[in-house]
N, C-alpha and C positions, 0 to 999 in steps of 0.2 A: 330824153335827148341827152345826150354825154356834153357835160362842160366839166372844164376845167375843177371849177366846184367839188363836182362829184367824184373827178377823180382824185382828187386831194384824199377828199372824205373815205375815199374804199380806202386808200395808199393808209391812211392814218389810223384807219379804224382797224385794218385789217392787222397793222406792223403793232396797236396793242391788242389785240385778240390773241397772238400768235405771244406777246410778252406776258398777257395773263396767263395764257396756257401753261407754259413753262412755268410760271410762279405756281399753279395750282398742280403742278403736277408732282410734287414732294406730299402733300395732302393727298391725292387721293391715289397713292403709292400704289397699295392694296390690293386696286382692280387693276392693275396689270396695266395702263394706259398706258399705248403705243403714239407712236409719230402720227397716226391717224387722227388723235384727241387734236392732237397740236395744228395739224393742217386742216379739219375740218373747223375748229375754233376759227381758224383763218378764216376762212369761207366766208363765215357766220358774219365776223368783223367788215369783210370787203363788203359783202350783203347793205348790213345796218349803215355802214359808210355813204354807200354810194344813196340805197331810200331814203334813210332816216336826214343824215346830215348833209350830204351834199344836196339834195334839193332845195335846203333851205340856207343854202351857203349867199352870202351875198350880203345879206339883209341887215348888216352893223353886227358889232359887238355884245351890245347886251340881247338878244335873239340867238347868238352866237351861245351863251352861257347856258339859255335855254332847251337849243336842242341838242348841246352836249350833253346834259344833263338825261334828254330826252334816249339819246343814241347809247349812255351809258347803261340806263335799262333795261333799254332791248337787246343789249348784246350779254347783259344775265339774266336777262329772260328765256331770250334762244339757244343758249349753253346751258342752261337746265333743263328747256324742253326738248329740245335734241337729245341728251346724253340720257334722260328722263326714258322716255321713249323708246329709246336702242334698251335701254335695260330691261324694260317692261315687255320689249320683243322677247328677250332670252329666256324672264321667266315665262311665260308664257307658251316660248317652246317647250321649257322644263316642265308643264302643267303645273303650272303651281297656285294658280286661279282657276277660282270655282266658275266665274262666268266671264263674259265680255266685258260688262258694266263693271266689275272689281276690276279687272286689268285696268282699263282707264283712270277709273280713279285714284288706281297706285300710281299713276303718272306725275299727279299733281302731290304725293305723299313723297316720293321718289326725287321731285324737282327740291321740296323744299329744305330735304333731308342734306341735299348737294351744296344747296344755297348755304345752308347753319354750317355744315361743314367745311366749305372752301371761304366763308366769310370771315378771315382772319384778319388782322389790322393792317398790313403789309397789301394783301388780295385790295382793298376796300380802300387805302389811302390810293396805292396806283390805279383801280378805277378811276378817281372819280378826277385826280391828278391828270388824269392821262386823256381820260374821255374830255374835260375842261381844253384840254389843252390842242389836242386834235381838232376839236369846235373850233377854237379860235384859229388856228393853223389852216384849217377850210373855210374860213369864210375872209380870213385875211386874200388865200389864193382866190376862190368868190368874188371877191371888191376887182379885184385889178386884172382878171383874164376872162374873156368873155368864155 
């Protein structure tokens, strides 16, 4: 059911998924990432926003820290396995695995290759800065609009 909550939580999570992006996208120069990284990171952010955090918007402050905390995860969880996966489609068209069972597995070799890589201290202070900060910003809106 849409409350106010939840749309804090997409608005917030979405506006830093869309600033991570950018931030990571000097890092992973290389692959060529287009405006597609950057809006589909959106996505991801409005996603983890609206399930993760706004549902649990409301609930006081320190709950607040928790499922920041929570929301900040999942949104480099899902930016790994997203960008993971799209990769793992390509080689795979390119044949470059031997079976099905290796393609998958490169998914999870692939995600955390992404993660070492974009996890720089600038990437990692605005996570966790931003995610904290979003929490509290949706659950302040949470308390006071139904």
């Amino acid at each position: 059911m849409p409350t106010a909550g939840r749309l804090a939580g997409a608005i917030t999570y979405g506006a830093l998924a869309l600033y991570l992006s950018e931030l990571l996208r000097p890092v992973f120069e290389e692959e060529g990432l287009t405006l597609t990284f950057t809006l589909s990171n959106g996505v991801i952010g409005v996603l983890v926003g609206w399930i993760i955090a706004g549902s649990r918007a409301g609930r006081g402050y320190p709950a607040a820290i928790g499922y920041g905390i929570t929301a900040g995860v999942a949104l480099v969880f899902w930016f790994a396995f997203v960008w993971s996966f799209l990769e793992m489609i390509e080689r795979s068209l390119d044949k470059r695995y031997k079976g099905a069972l290796e393609a998958v597995t490169d998914i999870f070799n692939l995600g955390m290759e992404s993660v070492v890589e974009g996890a720089t201290p600038v990437t990692i202070g605005t996570l966790v800065v931003g995610a904290l900060m979003a929490a509290l910003v949706t659950d302040f809106i949470g308390q006071r609009l139904p």
